[in-house]
N, C-alpha and C positions, 0 to 999 in steps of 0.2 A: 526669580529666574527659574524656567521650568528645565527639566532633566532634557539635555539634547540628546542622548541613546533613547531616551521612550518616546520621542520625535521622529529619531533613522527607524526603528523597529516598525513605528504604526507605518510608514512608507514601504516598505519591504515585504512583499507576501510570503506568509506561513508555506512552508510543503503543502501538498496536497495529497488526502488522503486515498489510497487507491485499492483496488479489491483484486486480488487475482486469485485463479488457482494452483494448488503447487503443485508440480509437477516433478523434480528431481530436490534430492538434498544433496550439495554439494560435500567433497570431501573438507574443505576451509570452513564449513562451520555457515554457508550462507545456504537460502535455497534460491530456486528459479521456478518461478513463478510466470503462468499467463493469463492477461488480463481478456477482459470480455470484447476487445476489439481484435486479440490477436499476436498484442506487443508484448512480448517478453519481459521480462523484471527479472533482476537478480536483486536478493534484498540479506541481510543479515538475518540470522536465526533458523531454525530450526525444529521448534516448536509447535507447529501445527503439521497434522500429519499429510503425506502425500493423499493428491486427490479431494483435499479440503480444499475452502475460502481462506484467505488470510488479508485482511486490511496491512497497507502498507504506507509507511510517513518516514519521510526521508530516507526512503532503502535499506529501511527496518523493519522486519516482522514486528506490528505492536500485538497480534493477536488473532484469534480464530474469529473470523467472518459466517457468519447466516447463512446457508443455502436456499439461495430463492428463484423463484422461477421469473423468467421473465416476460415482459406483458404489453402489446403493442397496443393501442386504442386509438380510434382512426375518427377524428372530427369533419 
């Protein structure tokens, strides 16, 4: 008989991982963060400093993000 939670789990999508920049550090210990369309993010952490990239998963800083330019290419 196979594990029914590693059956719910493969059904069930992961967070998604998101890029923003952070713009304020809140006083509770979260920042606010905007992503590259525009939409705001408030996410836990503090750790990267304002005006950086930060990758975001589940409305958690995991970490400082790349600075890259963006790149249109027209087929």
């Amino acid at each position: 008989m196979s594990n029914l939670y590693s059956k719910f789990r493969s059904l069930v999508d992961e967070p998604t991982l998101r890029v923003g920049v952070v713009t304020v550090h809140n006083a509770d210990g979260t920042s606010t963060l905007e992503d590259y369309h525009g939409c705001e993010i408030i996410a836990q952490g503090q750790e990267v400093a304002l005006g950086s990239s930060a990758f975001v998963k589940d409305k958690r800083i995991q970490g400082q993000a790349p600075t890259l330019t963006e790149t249109t290419v027209y087929v």
